[in-house]
N, C-alpha and C positions, 0 to 999 in steps of 0.2 A: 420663271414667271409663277409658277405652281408650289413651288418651292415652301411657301407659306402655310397655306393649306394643310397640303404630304407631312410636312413636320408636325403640325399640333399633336396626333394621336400619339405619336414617339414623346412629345415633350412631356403630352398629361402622365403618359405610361410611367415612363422616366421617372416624372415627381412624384405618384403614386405608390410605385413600385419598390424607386429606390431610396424615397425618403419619406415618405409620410410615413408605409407600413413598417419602415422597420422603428420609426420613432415610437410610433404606435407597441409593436410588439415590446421594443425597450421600455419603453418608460411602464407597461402595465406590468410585466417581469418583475421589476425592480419595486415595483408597490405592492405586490403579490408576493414574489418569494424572491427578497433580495440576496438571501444567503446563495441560493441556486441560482441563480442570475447571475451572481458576482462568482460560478465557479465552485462551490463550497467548499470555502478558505477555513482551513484550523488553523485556529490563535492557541500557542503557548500562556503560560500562566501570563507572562508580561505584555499579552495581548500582540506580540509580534504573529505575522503570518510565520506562518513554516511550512505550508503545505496546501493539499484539496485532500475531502473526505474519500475523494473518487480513484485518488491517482497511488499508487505504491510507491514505496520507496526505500532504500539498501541504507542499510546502517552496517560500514566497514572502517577499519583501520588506515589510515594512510598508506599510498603504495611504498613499501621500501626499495631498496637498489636494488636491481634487477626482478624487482617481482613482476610478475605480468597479469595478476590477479589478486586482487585486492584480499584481506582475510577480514572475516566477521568481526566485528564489533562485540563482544559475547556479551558486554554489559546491556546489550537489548535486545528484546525480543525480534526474533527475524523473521521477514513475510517468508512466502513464496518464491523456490529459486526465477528469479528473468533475466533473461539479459536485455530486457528492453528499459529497467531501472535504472536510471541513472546514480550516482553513487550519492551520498548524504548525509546528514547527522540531524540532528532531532531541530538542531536550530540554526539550519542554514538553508537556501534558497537549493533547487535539483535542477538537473536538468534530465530530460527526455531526449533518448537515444534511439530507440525505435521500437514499437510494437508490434505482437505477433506470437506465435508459438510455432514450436519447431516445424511442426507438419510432416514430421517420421511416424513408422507405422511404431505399432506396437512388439513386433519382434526385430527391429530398425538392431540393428550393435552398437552405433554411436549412443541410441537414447537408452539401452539398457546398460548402458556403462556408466554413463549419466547417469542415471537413476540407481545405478548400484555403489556407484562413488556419491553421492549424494547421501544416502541413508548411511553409508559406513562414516561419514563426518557430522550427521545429524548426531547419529551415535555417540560419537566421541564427543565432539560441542557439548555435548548436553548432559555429558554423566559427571557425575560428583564422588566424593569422597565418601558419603552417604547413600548417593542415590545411581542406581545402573541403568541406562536405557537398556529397553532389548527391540532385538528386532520389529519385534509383533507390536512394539509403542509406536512405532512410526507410522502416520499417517501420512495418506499420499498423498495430500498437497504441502508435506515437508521435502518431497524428492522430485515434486513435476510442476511445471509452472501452469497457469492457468492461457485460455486461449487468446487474450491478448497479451499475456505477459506484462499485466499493470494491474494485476488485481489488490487491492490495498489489505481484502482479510485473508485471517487464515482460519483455521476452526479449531474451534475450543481448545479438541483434541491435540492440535501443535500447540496451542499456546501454552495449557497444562505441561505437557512435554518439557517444556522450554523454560519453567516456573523453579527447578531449583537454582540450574545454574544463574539464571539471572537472582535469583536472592542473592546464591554467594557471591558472584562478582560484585556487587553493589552493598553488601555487608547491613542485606535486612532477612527479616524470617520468612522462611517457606510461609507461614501461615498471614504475613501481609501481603505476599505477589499473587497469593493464590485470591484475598478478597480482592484486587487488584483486576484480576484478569475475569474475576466473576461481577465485576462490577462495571467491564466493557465490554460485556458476552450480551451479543444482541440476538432476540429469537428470531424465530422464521415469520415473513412479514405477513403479516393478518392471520399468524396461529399455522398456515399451514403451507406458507411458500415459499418454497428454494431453501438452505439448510441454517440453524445458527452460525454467527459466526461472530470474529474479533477483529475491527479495527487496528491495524498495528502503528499506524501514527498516533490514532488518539490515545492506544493504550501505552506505547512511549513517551509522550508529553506529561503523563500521571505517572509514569515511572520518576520520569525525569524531578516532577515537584514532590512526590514521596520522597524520594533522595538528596531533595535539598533542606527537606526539616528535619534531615539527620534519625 
């Protein structure tokens, strides 16, 4: 008998709660900052999606027979090691595997092995006929992932790193990858927060169209 009543404050709740505010929240989002709203999707030069500014992503080789671990891509710049990246190419859809960072200590033996095999392949990847890494180049967000294990940049200091070998696998000059990498080097935000750093999808996508005007 009551029935009618008891229910209106569940129903206004309801249509308040579960649709007005969120139309509300949507639709000003989307007028306000559609790019953020929608995700912050990166478009390739042909305006295809391929990504979010926020999300990381592996740029490797196809698996061969019997590999159980995929190998670099060397013709791009490579983020931060995760295993929460899914695998990908500069223009294709990713998927997300799971986020998180190891959570071992610092004197951990799995992560110091990790991280010693990590800098000994950063090494090698990245020396040239020309150019030698040495130890002391290696920055450590070349050998440890960040704490959700999806972080998209790496800093300067890797991408510099990483700046011969990708000229010569892609058969352009140290002195174009270098404006290249200095021209998606973003500062610390308001001058003095949290550190530079470099996009590695958006600076792939300009790899990518630097390499197709030959």
């Amino acid at each position: 008998m009551c029935s009618g009543p008891a229910s209106a404050p569940s129903f206004v709740l309801t249509l308040v709660c579960g649709v007005l505010y969120p139309l509300a929240v949507t639709g000003i989002a989307q007028l306000a900052m559609p790019g953020k709203a929608n995700g912050s999707e990166v478009t390739d030069a042909s305006g295809k999606v391929v990504g979010s500014e926020l999300i990381g992503q592996t740029y490797h080789l196809p698996l061969k027979d019997g590999e159980e671990t995929a190998e670099p891509d060397l013709r791009w710049f490579q983020p931060r090691p995760s295993n929460g990246l899914g695998t990908n190419s500069v223009n294709t859809q990713y998927s997300i595997i799971l986020s998180g960072a190891t959570n071992r200590s610092g004197d951990n033996a799995d992560l110091i092995k990790w991280v010693t095999d990590a800098k000994a392949a950063v090494i090698k990847d990245n020396s040239t006929a020309g150019y030698q890494v040495r130890p002391s180049d290696v920055p450590a967000d070349a050998v440890t992932s960040s704490g959700s294990g999806l972080d998209p940049h790496i800093s300067p200091e890797y991408a510099k790193l990483q700046v011969h070998r990708v000229a010569e696998r892609n058969k352009l000059t140290v002195a174009q990858v270098d404006e290249l990498v200095a021209a998606h080097t973003d500062g610390r935000v308001l001058g003095f927060i949290g550190e530079p750093r470099v996009n590695v999808l958006k600076l792939n996508i300009a790899l990518k169209a630097l390499v197709a005007k030959g």
